[in-house]
C-alpha positions in Angstrom: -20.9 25.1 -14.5 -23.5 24.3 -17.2 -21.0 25.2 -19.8 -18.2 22.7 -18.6 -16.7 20.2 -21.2 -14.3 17.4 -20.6 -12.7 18.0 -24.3 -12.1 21.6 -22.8 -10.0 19.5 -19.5 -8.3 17.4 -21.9 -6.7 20.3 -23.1 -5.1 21.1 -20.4 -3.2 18.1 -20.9 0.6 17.7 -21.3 0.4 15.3 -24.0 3.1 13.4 -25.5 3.6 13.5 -29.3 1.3 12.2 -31.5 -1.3 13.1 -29.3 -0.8 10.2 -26.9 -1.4 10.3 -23.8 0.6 8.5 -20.3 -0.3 9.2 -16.3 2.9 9.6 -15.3 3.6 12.3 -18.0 0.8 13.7 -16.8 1.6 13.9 -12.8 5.6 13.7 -13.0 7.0 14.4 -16.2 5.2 17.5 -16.7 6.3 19.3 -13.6 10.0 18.1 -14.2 10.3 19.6 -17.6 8.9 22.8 -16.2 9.6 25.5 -13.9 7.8 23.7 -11.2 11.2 21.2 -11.3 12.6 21.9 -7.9 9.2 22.1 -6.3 8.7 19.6 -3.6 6.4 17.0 -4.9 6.5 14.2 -1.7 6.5 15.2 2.0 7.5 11.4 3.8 6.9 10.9 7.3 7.9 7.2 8.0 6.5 5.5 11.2 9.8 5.7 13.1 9.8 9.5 12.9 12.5 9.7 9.4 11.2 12.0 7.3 12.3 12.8 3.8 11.3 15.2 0.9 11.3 14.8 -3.0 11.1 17.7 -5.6 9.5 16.5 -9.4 12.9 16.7 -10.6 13.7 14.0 -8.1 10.8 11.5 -8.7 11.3 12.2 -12.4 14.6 10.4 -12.2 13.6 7.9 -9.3 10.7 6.9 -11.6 13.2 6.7 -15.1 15.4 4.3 -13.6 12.6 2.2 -12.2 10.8 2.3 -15.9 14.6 0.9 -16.9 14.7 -1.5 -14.4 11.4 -3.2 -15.5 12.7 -2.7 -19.6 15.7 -4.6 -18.2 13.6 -7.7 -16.8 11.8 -7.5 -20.0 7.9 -5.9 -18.8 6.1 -4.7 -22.0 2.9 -2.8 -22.7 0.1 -4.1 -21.0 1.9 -6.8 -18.5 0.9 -6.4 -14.8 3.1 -5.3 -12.5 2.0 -5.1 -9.0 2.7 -3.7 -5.7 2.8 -4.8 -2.1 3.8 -2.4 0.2 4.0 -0.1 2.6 3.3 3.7 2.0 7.0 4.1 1.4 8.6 6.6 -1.1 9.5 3.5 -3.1 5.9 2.3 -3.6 4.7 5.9 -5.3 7.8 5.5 -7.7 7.4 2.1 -8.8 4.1 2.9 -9.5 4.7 5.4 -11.7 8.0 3.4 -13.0 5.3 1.0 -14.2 3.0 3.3 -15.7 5.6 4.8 -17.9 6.7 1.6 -19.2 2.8 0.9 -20.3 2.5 -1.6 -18.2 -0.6 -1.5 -15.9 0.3 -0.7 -12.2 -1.8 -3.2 -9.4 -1.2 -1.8 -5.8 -2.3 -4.0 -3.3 -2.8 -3.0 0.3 -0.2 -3.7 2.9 -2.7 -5.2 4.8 -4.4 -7.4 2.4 -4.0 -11.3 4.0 -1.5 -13.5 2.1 -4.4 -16.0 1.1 -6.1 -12.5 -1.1 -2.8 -11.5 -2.1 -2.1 -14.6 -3.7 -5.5 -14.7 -5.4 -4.8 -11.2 -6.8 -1.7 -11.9 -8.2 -2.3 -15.2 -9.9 -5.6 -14.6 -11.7 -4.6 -11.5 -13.1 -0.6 -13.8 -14.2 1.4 -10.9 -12.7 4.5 -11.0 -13.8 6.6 -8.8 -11.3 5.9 -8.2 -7.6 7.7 -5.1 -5.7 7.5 -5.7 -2.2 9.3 -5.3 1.4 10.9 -8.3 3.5 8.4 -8.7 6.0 5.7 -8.9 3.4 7.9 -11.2 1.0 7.9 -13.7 4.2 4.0 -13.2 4.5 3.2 -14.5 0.8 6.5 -17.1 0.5 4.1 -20.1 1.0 2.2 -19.1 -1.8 4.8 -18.3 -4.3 5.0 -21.6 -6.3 1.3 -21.3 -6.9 2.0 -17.5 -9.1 3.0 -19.5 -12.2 3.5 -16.3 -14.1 5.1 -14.5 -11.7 8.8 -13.9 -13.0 10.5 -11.4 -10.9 10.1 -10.5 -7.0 12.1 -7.3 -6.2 12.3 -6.8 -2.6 12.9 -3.1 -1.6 15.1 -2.8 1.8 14.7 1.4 2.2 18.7 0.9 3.1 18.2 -1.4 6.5 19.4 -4.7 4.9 16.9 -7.2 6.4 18.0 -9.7 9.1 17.1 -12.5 6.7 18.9 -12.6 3.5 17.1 -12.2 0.4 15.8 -15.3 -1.3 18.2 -16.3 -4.6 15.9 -15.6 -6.4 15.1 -12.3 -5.6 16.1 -8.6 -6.8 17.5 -6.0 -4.6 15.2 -2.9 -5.5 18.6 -1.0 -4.2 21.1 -2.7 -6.2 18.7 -2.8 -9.5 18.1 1.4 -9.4 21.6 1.3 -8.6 22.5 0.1 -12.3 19.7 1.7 -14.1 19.9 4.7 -16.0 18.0 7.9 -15.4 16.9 8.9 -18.9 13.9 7.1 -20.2 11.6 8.4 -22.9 8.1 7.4 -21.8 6.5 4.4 -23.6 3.7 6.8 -25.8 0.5 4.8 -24.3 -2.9 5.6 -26.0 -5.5 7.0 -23.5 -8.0 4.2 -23.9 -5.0 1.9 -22.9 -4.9 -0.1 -19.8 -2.9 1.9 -16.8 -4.6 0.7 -12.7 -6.0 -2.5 -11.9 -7.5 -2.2 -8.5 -9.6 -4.5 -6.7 -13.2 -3.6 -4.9 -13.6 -4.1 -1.0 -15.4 -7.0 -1.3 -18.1 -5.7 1.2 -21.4 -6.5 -1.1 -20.0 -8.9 -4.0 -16.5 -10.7 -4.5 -13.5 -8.7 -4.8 -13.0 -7.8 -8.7 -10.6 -6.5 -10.6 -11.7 -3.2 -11.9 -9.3 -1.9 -15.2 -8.8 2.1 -15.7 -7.3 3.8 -18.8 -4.8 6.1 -18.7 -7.4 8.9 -19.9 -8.4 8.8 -16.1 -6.2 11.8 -15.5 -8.1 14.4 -16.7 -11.1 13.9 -13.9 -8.5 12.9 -11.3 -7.3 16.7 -12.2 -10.8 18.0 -12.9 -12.1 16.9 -9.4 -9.0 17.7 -7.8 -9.8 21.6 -9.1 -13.9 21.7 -8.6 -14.1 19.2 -5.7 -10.9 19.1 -3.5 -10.2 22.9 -4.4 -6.5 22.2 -5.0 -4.0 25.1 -6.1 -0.3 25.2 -6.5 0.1 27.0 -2.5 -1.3 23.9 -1.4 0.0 21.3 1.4 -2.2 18.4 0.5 -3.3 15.1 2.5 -5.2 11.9 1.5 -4.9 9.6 4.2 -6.2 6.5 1.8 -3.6 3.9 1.0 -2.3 3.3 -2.6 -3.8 -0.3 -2.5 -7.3 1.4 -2.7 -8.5 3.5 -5.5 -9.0 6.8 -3.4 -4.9 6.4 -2.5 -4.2 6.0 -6.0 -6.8 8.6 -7.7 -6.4 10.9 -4.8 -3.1 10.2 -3.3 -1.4 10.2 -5.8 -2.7 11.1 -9.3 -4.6 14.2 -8.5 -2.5 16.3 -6.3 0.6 15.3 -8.5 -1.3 16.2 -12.0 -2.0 19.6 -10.4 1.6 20.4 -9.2 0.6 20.1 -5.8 2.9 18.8 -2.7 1.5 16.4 -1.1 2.3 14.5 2.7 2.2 11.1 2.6 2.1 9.6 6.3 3.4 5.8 6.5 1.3 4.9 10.2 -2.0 3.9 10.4 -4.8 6.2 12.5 -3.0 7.9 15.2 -5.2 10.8 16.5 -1.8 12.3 18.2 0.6 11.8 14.8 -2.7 13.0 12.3 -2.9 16.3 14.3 0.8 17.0 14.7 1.7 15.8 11.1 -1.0 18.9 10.2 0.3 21.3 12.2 3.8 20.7 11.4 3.5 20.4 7.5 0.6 23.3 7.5 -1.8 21.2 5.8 -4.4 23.0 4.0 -6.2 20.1 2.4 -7.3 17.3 3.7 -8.7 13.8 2.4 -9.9 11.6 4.6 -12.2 8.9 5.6 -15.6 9.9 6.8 -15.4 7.2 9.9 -11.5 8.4 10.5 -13.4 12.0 11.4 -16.1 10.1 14.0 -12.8 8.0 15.4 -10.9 11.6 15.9 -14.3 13.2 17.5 -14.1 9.7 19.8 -10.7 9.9 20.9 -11.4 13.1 22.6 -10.1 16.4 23.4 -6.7 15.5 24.9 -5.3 15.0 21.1 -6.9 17.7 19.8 -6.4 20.2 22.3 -2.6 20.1 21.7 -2.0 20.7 18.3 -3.0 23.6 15.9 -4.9 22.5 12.4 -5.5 26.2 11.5 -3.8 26.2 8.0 -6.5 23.4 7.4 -8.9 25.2 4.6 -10.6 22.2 3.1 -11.6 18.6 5.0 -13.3 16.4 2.3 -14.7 12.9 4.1 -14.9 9.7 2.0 -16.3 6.3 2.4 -19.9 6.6 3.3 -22.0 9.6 5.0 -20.6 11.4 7.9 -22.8 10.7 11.1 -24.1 14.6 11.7 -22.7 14.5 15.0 -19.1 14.1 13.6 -20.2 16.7 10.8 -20.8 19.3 13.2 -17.9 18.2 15.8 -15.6 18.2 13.1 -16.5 21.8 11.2 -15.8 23.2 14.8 -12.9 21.4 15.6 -10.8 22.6 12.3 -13.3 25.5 11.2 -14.0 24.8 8.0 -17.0 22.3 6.8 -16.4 18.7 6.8 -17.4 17.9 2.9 -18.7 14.5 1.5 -17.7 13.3 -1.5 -18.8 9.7 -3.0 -17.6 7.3 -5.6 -16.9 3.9 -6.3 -13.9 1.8 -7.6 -16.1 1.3 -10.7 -16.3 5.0 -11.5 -12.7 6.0 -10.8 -13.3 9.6 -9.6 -15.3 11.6 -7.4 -18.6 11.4 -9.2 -20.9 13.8 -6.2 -20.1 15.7 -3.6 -20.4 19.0 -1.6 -19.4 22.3 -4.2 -16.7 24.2 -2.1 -18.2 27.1 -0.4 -21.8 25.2 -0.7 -24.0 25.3 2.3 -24.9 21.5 1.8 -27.5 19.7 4.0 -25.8 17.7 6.7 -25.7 14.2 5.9 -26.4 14.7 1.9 -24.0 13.1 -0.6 -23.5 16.2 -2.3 -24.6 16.8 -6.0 -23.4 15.8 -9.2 -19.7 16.9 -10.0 -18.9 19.2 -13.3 -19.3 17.1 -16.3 -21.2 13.9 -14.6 -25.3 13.1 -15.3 -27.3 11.1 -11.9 -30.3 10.1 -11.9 -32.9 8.2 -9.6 -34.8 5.2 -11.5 -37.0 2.3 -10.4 -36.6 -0.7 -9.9 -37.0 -1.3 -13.7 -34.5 1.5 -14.9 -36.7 4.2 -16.0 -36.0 7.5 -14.6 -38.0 8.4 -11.7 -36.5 11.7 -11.3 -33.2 14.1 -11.9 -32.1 15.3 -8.8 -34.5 18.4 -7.6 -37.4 17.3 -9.9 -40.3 15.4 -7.4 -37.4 15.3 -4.3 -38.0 12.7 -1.3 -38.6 10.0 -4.2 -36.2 6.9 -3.3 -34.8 4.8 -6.1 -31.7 3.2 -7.6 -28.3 5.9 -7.8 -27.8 5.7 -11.7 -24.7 7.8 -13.6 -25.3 8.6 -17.3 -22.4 6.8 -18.7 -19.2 8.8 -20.5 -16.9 10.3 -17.8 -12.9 9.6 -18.9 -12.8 7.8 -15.1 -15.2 5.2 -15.7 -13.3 2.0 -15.5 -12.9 -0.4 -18.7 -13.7 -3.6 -17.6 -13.9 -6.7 -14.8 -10.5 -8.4 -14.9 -11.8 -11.4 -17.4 -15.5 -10.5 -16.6 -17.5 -9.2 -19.4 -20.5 -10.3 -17.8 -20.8 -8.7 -15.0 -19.5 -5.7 -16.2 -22.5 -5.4 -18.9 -24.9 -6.2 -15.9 -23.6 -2.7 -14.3 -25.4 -1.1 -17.5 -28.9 -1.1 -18.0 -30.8 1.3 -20.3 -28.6 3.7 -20.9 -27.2 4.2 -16.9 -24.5 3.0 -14.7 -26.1 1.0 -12.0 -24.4 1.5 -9.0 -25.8 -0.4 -6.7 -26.8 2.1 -3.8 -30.0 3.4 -3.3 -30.7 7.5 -2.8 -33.1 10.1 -3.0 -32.8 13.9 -3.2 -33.9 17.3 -2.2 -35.2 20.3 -4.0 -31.9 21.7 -4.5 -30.4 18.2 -6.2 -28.3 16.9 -3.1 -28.2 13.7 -2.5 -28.7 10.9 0.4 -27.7 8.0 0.6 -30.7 5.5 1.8 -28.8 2.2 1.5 -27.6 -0.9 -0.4 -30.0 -2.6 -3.7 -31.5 -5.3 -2.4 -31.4 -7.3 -4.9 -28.0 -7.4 -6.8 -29.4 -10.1 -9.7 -28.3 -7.9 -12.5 -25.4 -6.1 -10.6 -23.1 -9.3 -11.4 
């Protein structure tokens, strides 16, 4: 892969005239305008058992009179527009409804606590909010403190609510209802503004971390080298939206790719996982490295029932796979469980395990196509590229440059520049490598001074 190129990626492109560039072109648009039209794009299994299917055709128009909706309430380039939802059909087509208006798209988790949610949404003077009844009662308290928020449209999926909308409010249902489904994509440069999505929190603060809209060509590249995705495909990524494996991976990649995808409302349910693989004939599957060690705990009485054989590929994110749940889980669906890692900051997979690669169990993997790592000291000289003097432990550093890497702290600048020193993207973990250039994980900086 020495010869790789990202200009050669970005030519693979559907770009819009004048050589500009939008997401949801890119992942919707595309596929619509093309023979690939009446290909289903969205498998939905909802937690009550519904299910329901949409082709690119379908989500092309969904996400047109959502684009009008927002025109209508007066969004503009650049304003933020955020989610808060569950994984419901609605959420993936607002999302891209925002995107193709140039506004930039904020998903927060369903789960995120009111108080967070609040925080999110103020700070970064939202100025719409797409949400569900039970969640629109969770955040009510905090309403009058979102001074910029101007619009709150509440999406009912067709099961008016007990309680009645608030005056204020928009019906998602009765808005779509009035929209139009033409809209000609707002032409958005690629260096503009399209995800906000906030970091865990776990080491630092949660922060706002900004991605451009030129992230789509290593959300496709990765979804090709790393995932191994082709157009045959039945794809799953477990992640939720509101984190920026759901969005890169759950949404972006698979759709930029022309691949169908399942999305699964529930949380962890060893008994639903299996049978939604069996039943959809899943072939790739994303997934959280500790979801595989929960499955492997849960025992045999879930597995036992269900057939995962049209699983080909089971990639693991979130952290190194215990080597016990490595091996349990290459036996249970016969193919190798595959690490990949990455960060909010870096917007796309950035190492993993090659497909077909007989990688080390318990190694990160190695650099992806395209993407420079290094080991350095504690005073940002190089100690070694991966496979030069292996076993050395030191800082993770990425050359900076990939399209992925995000743009910015939400109204940060500072710590943003402290994730740069010399040249590198710190990342804040600590690794070391092997002869061949894999990559371990060893643990957390421990001290985060100049990591913001």
């Amino acid at each position: 892969m020495s010869d790789f190129q990202w200009g050669d990626e970005f030519e693979e492109l559907a770009w819009l005239p004048g050589r500009r560039l939008n997401m949801a072109h890119e992942a919707i648009d595309r596929h619509a305008n093309s023979r690939l039209r009446d290909k289903v794009a969205l498998i939905w299994e909802g937690r009550s058992g519904r299910r329901e299917t949409y082709t690119f055709g379908q989500l092309k128009r969904l996400t047109n009179r959502f684009a009008n909706v927002l025109m209508s309430l007066g969004i503009q380039r650049g304003d933020r527009v955020f989610t808060y939802m569950e994984r419901v059909p609605e959420l993936y087509v607002a999302v891209f409804g925002i995107l193709k208006v140039g506004a930039i798209a904020a998903p927060l988790f369903s789960a995120l606590d009111p108080e967070s949610a609040k925080d999110r949404l103020r700070e970064t003077g939202a100025k719409v909010l797409v949400t569900q009844p039970e969640l629109r009662r969770r955040i009510s308290e905090h309403i009058p403190e979102l001074w910029d928020l101007q619009h709150i449209v509440v999406v009912e999926r067709g099961d008016p609510d007990s309680a009645p909308l608030d005056m204020a409010d928009l019906s998602y249902e009765e808005e779509m209802g009035k929209a139009g489904s033409d809209f000609d994509v707002v032409p958005t440069s690629q260096y503009d503004h399209a995800l906000l999505h906030y970091t865990s929190g776990a080491t630092a603060a949660p922060r706002g971390v900004l991605h451009c809209h030129q992230a789509v060509a290593p959300h496709r590249a990765t979804g090709k080298s790393v995932l191994d995705l082709n157009g045959d495909d039945v794809y799953w990524c477990t992640a939720d939206p509101g984190w920026a494996t759901g969005a890169a991976y759950g949404m972006l990649a698979p759709w930029a790719l022309g691949v169908t995808q399942l999305v699964y409302e529930g949380g962890f349910d060893p008994a639903g996982w299996y049978a939604a693989i069996q039943r959809h004939r899943v072939t790739v599957w994303y997934t959280a490295s500790s979801a595989i060690e929960m499955l492997m705990n849960a025992g045999e009485e879930f597995y036992s029932r269900s057939d995962v054989g049209s699983l080909r590929q089971v990639c693991t994110v979130g952290g190194p796979i215990a080597k016990e749940a490595d091996a349990w889980g290459s036996r249970a669906f016969g193919t190798p469980i595959r690490n990949t890692w990455w960060q909010t900051e870096t917007g796309a997979i950035l190492i993993a395990h090659p497909p077909g690669s007989d990688a080390p169990p318990g190694s990160m993997g190695r650099a992806t196509p395209g993407v420079e790592v290094a080991i350095l000291d504690d005073d940002y000289r190089v100690i070694e590229p991966p496979g030069v003097a292996p076993g050395t432990e030191g800082l993770l550093a990425i050359r900076p440059g990939w399209p992925a890497m995000f743009r910015g702290y939400w109204e940060d600048t500072e710590s943003y520049n402290a994730r740069f020193r010399k040249g590198w993207y710190i990342t804040g973990d600590r690794a070391r490598s092997d002869e061949r250039g894999y990559l371990f994980f060893t643990g957390r900086a421990s001290d985060e001074r100049d990591l913001g």
